[in-house]
C-alpha positions in Angstrom: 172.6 71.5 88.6 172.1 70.9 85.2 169.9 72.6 82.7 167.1 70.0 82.9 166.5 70.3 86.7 166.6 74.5 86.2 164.2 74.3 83.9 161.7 71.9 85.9 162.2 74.0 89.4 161.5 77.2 87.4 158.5 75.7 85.5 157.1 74.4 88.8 157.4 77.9 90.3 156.0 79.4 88.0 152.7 76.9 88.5 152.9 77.3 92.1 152.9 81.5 91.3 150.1 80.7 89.1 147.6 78.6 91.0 148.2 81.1 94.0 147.0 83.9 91.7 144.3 82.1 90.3 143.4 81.2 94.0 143.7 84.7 94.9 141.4 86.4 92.1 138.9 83.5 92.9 138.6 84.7 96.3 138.5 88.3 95.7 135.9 87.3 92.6 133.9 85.5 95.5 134.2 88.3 98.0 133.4 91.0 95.8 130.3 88.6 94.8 129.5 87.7 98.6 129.6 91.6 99.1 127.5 92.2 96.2 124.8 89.9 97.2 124.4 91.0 100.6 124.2 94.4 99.4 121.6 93.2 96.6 119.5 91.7 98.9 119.6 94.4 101.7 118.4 96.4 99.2 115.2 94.2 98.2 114.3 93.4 101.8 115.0 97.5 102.7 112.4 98.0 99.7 110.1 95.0 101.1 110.0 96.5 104.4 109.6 100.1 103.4 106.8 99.1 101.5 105.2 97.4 104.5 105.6 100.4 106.6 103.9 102.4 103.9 101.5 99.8 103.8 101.1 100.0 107.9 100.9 103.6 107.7 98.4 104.1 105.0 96.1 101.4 107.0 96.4 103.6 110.2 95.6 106.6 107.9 92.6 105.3 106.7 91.1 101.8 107.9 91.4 101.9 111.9 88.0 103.0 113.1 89.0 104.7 116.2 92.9 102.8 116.1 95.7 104.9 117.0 99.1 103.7 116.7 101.4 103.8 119.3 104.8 102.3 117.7 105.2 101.2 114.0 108.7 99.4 113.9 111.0 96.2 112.7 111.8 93.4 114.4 113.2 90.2 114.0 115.1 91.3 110.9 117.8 88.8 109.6 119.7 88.2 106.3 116.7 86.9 104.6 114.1 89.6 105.8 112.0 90.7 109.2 108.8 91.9 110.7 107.3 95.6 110.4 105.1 95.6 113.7 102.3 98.3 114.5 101.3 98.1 118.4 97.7 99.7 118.7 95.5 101.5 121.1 92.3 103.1 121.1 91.7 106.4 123.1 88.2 106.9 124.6 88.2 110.1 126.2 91.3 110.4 127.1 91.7 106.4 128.6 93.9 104.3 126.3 92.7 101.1 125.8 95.3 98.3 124.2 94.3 97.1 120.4 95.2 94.3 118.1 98.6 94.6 116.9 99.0 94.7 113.2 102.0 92.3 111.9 103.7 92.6 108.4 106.2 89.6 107.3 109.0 90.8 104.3 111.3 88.8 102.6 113.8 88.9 99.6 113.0 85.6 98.6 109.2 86.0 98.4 107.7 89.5 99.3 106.1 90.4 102.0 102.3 89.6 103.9 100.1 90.9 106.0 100.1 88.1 109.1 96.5 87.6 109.7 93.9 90.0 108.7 94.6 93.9 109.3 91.2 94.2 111.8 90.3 90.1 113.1 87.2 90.4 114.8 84.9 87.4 115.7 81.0 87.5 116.3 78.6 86.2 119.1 75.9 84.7 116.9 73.3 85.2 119.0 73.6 88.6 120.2 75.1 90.3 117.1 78.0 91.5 118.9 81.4 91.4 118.1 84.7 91.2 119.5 88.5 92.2 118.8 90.1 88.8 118.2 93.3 90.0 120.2 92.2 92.1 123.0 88.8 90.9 123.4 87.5 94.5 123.4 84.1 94.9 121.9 83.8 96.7 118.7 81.1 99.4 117.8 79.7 98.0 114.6 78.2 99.7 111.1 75.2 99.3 109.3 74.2 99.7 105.5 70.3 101.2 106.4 70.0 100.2 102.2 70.1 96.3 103.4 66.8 94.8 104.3 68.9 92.2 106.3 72.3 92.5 107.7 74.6 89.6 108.4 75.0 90.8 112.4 71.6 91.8 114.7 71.1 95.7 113.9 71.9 97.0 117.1 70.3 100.3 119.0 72.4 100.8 122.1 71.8 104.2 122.6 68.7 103.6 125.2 71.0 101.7 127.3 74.1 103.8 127.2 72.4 106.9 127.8 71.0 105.4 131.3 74.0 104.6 132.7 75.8 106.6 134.6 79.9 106.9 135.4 81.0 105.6 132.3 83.3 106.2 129.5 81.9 105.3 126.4 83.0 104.3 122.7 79.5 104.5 120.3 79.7 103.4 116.8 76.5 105.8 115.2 74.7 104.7 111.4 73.3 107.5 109.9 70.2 106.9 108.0 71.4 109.1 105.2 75.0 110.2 104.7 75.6 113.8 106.6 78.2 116.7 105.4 80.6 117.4 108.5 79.2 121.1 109.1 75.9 119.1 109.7 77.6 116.7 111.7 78.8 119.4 113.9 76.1 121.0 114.0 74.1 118.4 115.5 76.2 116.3 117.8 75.1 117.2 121.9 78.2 118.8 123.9 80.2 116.2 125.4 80.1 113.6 122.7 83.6 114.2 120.4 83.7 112.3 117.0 86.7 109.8 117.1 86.6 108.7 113.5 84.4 109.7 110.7 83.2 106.6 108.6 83.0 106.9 104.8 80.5 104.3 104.3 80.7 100.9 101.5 79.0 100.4 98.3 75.2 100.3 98.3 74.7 96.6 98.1 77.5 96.0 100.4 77.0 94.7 104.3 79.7 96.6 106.6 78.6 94.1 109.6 80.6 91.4 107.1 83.8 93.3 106.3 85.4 92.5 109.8 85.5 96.1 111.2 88.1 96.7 107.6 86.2 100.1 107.7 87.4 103.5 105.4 87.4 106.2 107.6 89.5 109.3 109.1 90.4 109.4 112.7 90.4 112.5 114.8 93.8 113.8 116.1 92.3 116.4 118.5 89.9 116.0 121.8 87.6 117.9 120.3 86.8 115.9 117.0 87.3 118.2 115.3 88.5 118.1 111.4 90.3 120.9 108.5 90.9 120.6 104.8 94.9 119.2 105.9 93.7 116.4 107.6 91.0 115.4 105.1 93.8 116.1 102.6 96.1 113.6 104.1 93.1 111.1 104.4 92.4 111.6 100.7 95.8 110.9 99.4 95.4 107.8 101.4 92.3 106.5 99.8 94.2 107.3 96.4 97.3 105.3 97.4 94.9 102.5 98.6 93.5 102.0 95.1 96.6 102.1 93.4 98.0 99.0 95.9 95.0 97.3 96.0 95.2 93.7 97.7 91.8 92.5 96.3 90.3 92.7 99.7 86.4 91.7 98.9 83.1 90.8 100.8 80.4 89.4 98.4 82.5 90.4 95.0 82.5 94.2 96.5 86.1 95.4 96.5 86.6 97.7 99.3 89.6 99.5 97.2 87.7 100.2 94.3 85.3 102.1 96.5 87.7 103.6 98.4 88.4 105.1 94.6 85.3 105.8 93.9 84.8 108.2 97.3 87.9 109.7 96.6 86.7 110.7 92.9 83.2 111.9 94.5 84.6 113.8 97.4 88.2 115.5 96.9 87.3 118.0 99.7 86.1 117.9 103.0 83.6 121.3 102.3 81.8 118.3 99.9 82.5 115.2 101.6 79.8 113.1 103.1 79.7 110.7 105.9 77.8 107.2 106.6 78.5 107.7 110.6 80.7 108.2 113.5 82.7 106.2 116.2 81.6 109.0 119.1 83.3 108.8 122.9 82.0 110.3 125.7 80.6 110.1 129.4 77.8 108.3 129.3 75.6 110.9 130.6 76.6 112.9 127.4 74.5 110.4 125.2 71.2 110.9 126.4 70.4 114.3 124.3 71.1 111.8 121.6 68.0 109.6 122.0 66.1 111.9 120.1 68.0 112.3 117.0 65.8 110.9 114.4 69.2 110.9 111.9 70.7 108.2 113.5 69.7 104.7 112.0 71.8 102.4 114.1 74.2 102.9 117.5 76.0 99.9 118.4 78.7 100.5 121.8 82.1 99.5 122.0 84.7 100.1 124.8 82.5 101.0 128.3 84.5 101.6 131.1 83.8 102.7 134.4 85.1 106.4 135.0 87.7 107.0 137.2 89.2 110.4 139.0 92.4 110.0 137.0 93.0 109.4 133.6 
């Protein structure tokens, strides 16, 4: 073989040897990249969906009149993102009664969302009454006793309620002026437990409006009863509210920036004051409750018919 062909075999091997390597470092370049970017984007839809959960958990905390949750949780995650779901209940003594769930969409590629609005309710126009939008469940409503005229029929349920007889009830109670929660305690009948202590809005603002998106702290105990931890916990989460505020507004009133402001006024339960109550009880309980010239407004929600077991 002469010199010419040597040097043309060796000169193609070494092309071979060098596309192969540049093939080679391409692919380890593009796997190293592919690994990279999954990682990278695992990472932003881990941080989406740890910041709806926070979200989720701060709106159990502190805007789920009488909500409790029963499993907070992803599903339907992928490459690109998931779902954080929140499957709801409400407890009326002692009967659970299924809720709307709550549904939060994350993504990588463009954040994350709250899938329909955090409490959907709809109205009957006529009677002033209004209704879970999942469940169907009536919902205790809220007054502002400032308003001269409220967008939904002031109700006064108690009359009714407190005739019945057999029944477990859920009451939604409007004070006429805001009450501390020794006074509270002090003047609530045996047999009716506080479920949820309301907060209140703004002055010019018209809770019947705000689709039951209520600030308030639920009761963990029977008993409805509260301590500075649990008003403590409740606090923080009126703080964290305002600092991710959503721009949630009825009539120009942001519901976050009051949230704020009540946090600001009231940083202990000993000083905190109270618009009203979701109360549950038999219905027999209620009647003592027909004389209480503090209450402005009672509007029922869940009524069930008791039954020996639970």
């Amino acid at each position: 073989m002469n010199e010419g062909k040597k040097f043309r075999r060796l000169a193609l091997r070494v092309k071979i040897f060098r596309w192969i390597g540049t093939v080679m470092i391409v692919l380890v370049v593009l796997l190293l990249v592919a690994i990279g970017s999954y990682k990278l984007t695992q990472m932003k839809a881990a941080n989406e969906s740890n910041a709806q959960m926070n979200y989720l958990e701060m709106v159990s905390q502190i805007m789920a009149p009488n909500i409790q949750t029963s499993e907070l949780r992803l599903k339907d995650t992928s490459l690109l993102g998931g779902q954080v779901f929140n499957r709801r209940f409400k407890d009326v003594e002692g009967v659970h009664v299924p809720w709307s769930s709550l549904t939060a969409t994350y993504s990588w590629l463009d954040g994350s969302h709250i899938s329909g609005n955090m409490n959907a309710v709809e109205s009957n126009g006529t009677s002033g009454a209004v209704y879970d939008r999942e469940t169907q469940q009536k919902v205790p409503v809220f007054y502002n006793p400032r308003l001269k005229k409220a967008a939904e029929k002031p109700a006064h349920d108690l009359q009714r309620i407190a005739d019945q007889r057999n029944a477990v009830v859920e009451m939604g109670v409007t004070f006429k002026e805001p009450l501390s929660y020794a006074t509270i305690q002090q003047r609530l009948p045996k047999g009716v437990h506080p479920a949820w202590y309301w907060i209140g809005v703004e002055k010019k603002a018209d809770p019947t409006f705000m689709d039951n998106n209520l600030f308030g702290l639920n009761v963990q105990n029977a008993a409805g009863t509260l301590n500075e931890d649990d008003y403590r916990g409740f606090h923080q989460g009126l703080v964290y509210a305002h600092q991710h505020d959503l721009g949630l507004s009825y009539d120009d009133v942001n519901i976050f920036k009051f949230a704020d402001q009540y946090a600001k006024q009231y940083p202990k339960l000993r000083t905190a004051k109270f618009a009203g109550l979701i109360v549950t009880g038999n219905s027999e309980a209620f009647k003592p409750l027909l004389k209480a010239t503090w209450i402005a407004n009672s509007s029922v929600g869940i009524y069930q018919t008791r039954t020996p077991v639970k």
